[in-house]
PyMOL commands that place a pseudoatom at each C-alpha (Angstrom):
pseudoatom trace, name=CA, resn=UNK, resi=1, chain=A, elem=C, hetatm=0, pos=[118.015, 78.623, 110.630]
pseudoatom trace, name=CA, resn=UNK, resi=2, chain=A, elem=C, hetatm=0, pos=[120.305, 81.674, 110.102]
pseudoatom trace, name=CA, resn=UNK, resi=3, chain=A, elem=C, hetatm=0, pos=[118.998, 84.869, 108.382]
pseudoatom trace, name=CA, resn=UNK, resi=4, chain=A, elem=C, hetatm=0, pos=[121.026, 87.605, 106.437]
pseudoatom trace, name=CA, resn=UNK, resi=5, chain=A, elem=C, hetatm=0, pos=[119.663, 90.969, 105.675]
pseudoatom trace, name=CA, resn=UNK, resi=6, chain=A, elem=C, hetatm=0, pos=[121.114, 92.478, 102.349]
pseudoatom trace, name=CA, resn=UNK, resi=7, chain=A, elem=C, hetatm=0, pos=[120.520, 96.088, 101.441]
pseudoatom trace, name=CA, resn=UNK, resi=8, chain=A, elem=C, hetatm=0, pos=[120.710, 96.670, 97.980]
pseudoatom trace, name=CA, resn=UNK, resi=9, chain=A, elem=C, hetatm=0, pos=[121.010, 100.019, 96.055]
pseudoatom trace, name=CA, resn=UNK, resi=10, chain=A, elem=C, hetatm=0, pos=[121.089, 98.806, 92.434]
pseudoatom trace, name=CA, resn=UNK, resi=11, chain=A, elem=C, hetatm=0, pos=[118.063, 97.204, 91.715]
pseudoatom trace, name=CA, resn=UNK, resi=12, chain=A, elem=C, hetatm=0, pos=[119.239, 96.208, 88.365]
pseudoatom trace, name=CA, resn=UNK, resi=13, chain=A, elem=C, hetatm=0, pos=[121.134, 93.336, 89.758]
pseudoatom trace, name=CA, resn=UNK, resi=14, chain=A, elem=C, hetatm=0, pos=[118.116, 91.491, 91.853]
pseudoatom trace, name=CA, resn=UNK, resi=15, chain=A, elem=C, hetatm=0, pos=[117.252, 89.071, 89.159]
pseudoatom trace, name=CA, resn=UNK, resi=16, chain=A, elem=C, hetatm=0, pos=[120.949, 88.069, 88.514]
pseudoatom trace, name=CA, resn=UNK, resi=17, chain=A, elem=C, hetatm=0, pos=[121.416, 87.566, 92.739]
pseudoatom trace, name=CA, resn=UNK, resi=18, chain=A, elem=C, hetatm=0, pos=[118.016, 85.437, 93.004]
pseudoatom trace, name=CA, resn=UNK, resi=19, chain=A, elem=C, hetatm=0, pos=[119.373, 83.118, 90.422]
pseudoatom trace, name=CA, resn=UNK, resi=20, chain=A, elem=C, hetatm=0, pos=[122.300, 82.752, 91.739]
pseudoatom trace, name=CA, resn=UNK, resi=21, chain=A, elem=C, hetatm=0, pos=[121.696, 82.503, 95.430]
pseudoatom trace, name=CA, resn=UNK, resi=22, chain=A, elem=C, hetatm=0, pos=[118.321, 79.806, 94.367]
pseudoatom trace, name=CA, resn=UNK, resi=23, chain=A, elem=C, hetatm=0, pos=[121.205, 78.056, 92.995]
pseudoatom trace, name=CA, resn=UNK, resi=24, chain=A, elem=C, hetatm=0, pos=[122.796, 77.493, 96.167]
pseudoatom trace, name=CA, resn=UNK, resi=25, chain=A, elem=C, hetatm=0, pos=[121.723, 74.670, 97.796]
pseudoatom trace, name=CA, resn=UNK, resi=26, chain=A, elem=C, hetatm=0, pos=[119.845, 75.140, 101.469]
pseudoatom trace, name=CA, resn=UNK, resi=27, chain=A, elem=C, hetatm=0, pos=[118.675, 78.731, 100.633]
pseudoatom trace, name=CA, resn=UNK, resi=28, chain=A, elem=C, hetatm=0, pos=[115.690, 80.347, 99.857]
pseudoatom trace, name=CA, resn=UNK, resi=29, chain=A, elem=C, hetatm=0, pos=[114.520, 83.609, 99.649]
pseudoatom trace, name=CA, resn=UNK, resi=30, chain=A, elem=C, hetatm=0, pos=[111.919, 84.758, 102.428]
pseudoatom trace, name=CA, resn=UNK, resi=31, chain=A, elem=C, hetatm=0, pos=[109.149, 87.053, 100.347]
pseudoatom trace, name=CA, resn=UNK, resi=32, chain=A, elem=C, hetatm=0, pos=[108.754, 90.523, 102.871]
pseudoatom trace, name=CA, resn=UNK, resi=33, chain=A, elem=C, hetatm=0, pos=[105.497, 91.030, 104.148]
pseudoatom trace, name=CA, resn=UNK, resi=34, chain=A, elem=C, hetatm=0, pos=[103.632, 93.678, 103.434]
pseudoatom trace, name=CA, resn=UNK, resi=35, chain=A, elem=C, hetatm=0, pos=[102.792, 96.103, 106.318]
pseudoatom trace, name=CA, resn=UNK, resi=36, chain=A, elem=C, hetatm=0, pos=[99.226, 96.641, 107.548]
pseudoatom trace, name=CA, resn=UNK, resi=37, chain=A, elem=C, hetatm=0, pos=[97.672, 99.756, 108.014]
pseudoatom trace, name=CA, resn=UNK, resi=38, chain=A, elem=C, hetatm=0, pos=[96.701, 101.135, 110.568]
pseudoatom trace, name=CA, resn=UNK, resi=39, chain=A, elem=C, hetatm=0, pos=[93.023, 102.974, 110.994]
pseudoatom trace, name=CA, resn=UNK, resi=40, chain=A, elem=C, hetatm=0, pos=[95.009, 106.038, 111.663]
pseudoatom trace, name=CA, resn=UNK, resi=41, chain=A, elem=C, hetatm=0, pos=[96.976, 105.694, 108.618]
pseudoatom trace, name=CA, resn=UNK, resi=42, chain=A, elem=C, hetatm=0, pos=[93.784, 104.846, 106.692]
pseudoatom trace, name=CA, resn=UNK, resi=43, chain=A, elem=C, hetatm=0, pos=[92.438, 107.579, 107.931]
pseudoatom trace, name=CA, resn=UNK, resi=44, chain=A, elem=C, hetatm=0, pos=[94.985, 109.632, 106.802]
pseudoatom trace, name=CA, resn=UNK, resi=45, chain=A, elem=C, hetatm=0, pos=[95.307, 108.550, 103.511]
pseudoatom trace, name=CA, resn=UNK, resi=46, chain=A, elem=C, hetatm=0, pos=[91.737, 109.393, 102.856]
pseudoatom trace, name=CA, resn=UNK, resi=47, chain=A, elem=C, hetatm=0, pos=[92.294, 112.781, 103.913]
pseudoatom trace, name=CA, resn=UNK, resi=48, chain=A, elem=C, hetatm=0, pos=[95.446, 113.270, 101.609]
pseudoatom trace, name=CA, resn=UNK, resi=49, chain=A, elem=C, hetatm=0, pos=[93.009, 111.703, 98.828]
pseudoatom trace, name=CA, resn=UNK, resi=50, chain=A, elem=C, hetatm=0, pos=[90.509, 114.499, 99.429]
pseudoatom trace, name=CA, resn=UNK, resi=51, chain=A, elem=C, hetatm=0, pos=[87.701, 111.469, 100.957]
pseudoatom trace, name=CA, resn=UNK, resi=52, chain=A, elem=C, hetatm=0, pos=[86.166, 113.606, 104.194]
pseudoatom trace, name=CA, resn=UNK, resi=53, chain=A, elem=C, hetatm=0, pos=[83.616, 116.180, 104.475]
pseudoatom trace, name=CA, resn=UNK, resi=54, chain=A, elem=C, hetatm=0, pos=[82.955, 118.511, 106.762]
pseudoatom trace, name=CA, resn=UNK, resi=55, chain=A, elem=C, hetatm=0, pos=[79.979, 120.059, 107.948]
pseudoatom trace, name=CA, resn=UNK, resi=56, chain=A, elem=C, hetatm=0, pos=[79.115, 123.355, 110.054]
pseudoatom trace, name=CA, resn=UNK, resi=57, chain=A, elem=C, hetatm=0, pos=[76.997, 121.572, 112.574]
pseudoatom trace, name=CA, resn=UNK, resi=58, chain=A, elem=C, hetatm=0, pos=[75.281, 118.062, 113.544]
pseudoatom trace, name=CA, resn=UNK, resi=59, chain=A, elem=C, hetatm=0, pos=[72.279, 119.577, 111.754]
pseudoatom trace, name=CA, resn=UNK, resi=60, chain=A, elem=C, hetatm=0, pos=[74.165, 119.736, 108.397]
pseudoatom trace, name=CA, resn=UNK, resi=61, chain=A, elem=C, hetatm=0, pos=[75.086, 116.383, 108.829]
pseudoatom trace, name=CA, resn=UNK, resi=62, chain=A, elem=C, hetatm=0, pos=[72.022, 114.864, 109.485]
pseudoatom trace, name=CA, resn=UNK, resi=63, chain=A, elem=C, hetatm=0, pos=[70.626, 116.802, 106.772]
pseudoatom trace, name=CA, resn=UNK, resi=64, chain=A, elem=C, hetatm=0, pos=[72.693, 115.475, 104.506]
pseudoatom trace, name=CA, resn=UNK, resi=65, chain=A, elem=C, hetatm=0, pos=[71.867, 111.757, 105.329]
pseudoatom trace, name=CA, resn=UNK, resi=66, chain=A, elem=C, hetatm=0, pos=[68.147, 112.942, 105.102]
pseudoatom trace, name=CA, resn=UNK, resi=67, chain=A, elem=C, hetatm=0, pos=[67.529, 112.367, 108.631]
for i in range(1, 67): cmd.bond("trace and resi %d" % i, "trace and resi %d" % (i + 1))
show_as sticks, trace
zoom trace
């Protein structure tokens, strides 16, 4: 099996070339998989969403797990 790659800057015109290239017999359209993240960029993400805290010491930590 032979795969193209098109780039497309107009989005406007993606439904009319999916109907017209599922016309054509023999091909189909591959759906793009959606890229996993990472821990790191997890991790990230919570930090750009404002999900961390930080404490002074191990103390303050385990104080405020009640431990």
């Amino acid at each position: 099996m032979t795969q193209l790659t098109i780039n497309i800057e107009d989005k406007s015109i993606l439904p009319h070339l999916k109907k017209i290239l599922n016309a054509i017999e023999g091909v189909s359209i591959a759906k793009p998989e959606k890229k996993r993240k990472c821990g790191l960029d997890e991790a990230y993400e919570d930090v750009r969403a404002g999900r961390i805290s930080h404490y002074e010491s191990a103390e303050d930590l385990f104080k405020a797990f009640g431990i």
